[in-house]
Phi, psi and omega in degrees: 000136170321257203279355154097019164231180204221016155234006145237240215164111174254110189237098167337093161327347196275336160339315189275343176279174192305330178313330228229355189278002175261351114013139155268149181280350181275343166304293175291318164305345193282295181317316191258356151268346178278336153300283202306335179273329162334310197259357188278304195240052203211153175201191183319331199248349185235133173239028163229189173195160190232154174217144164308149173305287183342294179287338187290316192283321194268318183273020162234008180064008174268148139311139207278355171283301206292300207305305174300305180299339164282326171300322173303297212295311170288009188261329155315357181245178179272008179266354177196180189218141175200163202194151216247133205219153178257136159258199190241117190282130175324294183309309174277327170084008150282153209260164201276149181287323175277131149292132151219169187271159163253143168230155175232130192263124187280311204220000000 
C-alpha cells in the first residue's frame, strides 16, 4: 500500500477547484476511485498499477460505454496519465495476450 494505511483515502483537494468544474461527475467519481486502486495497489518502488476497462467498469459501478468517455475527459486534465502494457506472468516470464492500461495518478 502507498501510503501504508487501510483506513482512508488520501485524495488531492484540487479535483474540487475551478480548474476542474467542466469535470463530469462521473469523471471525477473516476478520478477517486483510480486514487483509491493507486494506494491500493502502488507502493515505495511502483508508482502506477493497471486494470483492464472490464475491472475498471466494475469497481467503479459505470457502464463500460460511460467509463471510456469518462476516462477520454480525465486523460485530458494534469491529474493521471495512462498507457496501454501487457504484464508479465511470473511463472513463464511471458508477456499476457490481453492489454490492459496502466495509470499513474499526477496530482
Amino acid at each position: 500500500m502507498k501510503h501504508g494505511n487501510t483506513f482512508y483515502l488520501e485524495l488531492s483537494r484540487e479535483i474540487f477547484t475551478p480548474k476542474y468544474t467542466k469535470l463530469s461527475s462521473t469523471s471525477k467519481w473516476l478520478f477517486v476511485v483510480l486514487n483509491e486502486l493507486e494506494q491500493r495497489f502502488t507502493g515505495k518502488t511502483v508508482d502506477y498499477f493497471y486494470r483492464s476497462n472490464e475491472d475498471l467498469s466494475i469497481d467503479t459501478g459505470i457502464k463500460l460505454t460511460t467509463l471510456k468517455i469518462s476516462k477520454k475527459e480525465l486523460l485530458e486534465t494534469d491529474l493521471i496519465e495512462s498507457w496501454q502494457m501487457h504484464w508479465l506472468n511470473s511463472e513463464t516470464g511471458k508477456k499476457s495476450e490481453k492489454k490492459v492500461t496502466a495509470y499513474r495518478i499526477l496530482k
